[in-house]
BALOBA-1460 file (C-alpha; in Angstrom, 3 decimals):
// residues 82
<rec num="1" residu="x" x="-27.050" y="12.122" z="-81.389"/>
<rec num="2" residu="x" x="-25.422" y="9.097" z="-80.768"/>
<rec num="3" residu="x" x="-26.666" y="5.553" z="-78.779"/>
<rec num="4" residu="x" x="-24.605" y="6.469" z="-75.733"/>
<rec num="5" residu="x" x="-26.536" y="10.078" z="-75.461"/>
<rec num="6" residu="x" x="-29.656" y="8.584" z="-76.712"/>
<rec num="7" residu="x" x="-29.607" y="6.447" z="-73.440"/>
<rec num="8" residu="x" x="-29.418" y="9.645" z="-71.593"/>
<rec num="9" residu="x" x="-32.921" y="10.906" z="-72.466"/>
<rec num="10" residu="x" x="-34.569" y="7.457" z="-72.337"/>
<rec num="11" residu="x" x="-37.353" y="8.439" z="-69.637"/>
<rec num="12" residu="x" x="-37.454" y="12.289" z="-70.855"/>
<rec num="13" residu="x" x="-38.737" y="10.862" z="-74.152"/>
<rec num="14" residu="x" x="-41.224" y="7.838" z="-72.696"/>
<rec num="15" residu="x" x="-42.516" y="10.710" z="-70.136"/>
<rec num="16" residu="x" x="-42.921" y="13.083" z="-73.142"/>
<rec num="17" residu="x" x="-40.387" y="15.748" z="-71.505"/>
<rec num="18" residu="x" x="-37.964" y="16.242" z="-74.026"/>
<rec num="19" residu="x" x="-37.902" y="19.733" z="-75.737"/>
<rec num="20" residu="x" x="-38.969" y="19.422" z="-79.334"/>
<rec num="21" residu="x" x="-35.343" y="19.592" z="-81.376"/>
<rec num="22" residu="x" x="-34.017" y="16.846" z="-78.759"/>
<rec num="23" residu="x" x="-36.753" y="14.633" z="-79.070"/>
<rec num="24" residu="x" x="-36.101" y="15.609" z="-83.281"/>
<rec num="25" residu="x" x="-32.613" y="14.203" z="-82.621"/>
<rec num="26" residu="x" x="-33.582" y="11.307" z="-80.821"/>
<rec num="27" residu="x" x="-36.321" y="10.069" z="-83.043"/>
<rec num="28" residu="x" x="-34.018" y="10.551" z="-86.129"/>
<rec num="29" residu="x" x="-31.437" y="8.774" z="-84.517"/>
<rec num="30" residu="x" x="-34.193" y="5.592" z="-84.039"/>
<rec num="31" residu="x" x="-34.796" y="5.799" z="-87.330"/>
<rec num="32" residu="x" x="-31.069" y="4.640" z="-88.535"/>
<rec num="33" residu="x" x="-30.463" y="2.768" z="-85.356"/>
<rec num="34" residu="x" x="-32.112" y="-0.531" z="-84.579"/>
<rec num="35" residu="x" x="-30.299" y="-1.410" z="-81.643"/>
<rec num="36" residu="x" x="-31.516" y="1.768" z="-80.252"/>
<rec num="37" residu="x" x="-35.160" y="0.924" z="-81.062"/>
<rec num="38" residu="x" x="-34.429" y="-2.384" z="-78.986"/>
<rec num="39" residu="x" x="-33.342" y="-0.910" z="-76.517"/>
<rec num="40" residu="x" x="-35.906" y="1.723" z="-76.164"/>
<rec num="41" residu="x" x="-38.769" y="-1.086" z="-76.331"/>
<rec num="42" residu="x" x="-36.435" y="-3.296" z="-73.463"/>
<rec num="43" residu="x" x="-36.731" y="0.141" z="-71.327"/>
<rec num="44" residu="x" x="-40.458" y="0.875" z="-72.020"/>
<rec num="45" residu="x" x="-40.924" y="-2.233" z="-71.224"/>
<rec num="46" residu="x" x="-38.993" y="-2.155" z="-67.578"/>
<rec num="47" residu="x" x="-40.557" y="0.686" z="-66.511"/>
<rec num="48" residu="x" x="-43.749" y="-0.815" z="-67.406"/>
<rec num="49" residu="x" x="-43.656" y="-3.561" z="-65.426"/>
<rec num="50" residu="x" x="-41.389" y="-1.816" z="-62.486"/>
<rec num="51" residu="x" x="-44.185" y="0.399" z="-61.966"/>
<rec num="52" residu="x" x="-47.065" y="-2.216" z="-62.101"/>
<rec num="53" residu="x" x="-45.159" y="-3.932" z="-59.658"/>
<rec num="54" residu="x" x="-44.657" y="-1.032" z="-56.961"/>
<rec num="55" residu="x" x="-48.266" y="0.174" z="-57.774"/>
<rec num="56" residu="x" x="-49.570" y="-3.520" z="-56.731"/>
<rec num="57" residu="x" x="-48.698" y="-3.896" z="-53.157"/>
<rec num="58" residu="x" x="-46.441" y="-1.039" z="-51.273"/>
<rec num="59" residu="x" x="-46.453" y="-3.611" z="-48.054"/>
<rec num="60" residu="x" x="-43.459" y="-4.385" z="-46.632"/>
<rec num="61" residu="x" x="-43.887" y="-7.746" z="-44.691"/>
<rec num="62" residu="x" x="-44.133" y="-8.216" z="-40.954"/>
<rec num="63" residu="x" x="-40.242" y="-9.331" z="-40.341"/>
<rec num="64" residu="x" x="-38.606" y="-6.562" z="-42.437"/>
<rec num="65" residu="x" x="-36.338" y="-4.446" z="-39.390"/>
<rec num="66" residu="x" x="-37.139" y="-1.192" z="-38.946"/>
<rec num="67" residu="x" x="-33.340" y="-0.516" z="-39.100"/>
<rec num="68" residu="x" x="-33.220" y="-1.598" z="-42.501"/>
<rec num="69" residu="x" x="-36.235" y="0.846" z="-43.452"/>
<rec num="70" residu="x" x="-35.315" y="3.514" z="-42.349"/>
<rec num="71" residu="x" x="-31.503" y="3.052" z="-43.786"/>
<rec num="72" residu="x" x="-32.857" y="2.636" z="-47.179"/>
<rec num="73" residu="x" x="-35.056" y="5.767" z="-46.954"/>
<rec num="74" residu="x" x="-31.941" y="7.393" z="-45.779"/>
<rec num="75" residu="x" x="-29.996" y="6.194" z="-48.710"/>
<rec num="76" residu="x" x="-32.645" y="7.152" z="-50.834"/>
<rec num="77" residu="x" x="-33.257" y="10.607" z="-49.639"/>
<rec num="78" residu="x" x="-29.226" y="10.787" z="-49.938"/>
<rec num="79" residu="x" x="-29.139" y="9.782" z="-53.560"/>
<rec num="80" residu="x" x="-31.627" y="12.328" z="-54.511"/>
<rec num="81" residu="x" x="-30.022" y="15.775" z="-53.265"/>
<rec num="82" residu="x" x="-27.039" y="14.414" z="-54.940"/>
């Protein structure tokens, strides 16, 4: 495995998803790579705090348009099928 595929199973491997011989790869790859271990502890980190931050308050204030709402959620819903 390499960094750039490394970066490619990033939340697998924080989730604990990846299939044992991939996660084998990726953890031996840590092992000779420190930028890699950076930049696994700058990710862990981001997620961290992204999802403290959308777990604290899910308001949206009072002069958000609805427009814009619902054209995110659109764009959203868009990006996930693909």
């Amino acid at each position: 495995m390499n960094c750039r595929e490394l970066t490619e199973f990033l939340m697998a491997y924080l989730d604990g998803d990846l299939p044992e011989d991939v996660r084998g790869s990726f953890e031996f790859h840590l092992h000779g790579c420190q930028s890699c271990v950076n930049y696994l502890e700058s990710y862990r980190a981001t997620v961290k705090l992204g999802r403290a931050a959308c777990a604290e308050d899910n308001s949206l204030p009072s002069d958000v348009p609805e427009a814009l709402v619902q054209a995110i959620l659109a764009a959203r819903k868009k990006d996930a099928r693909g």
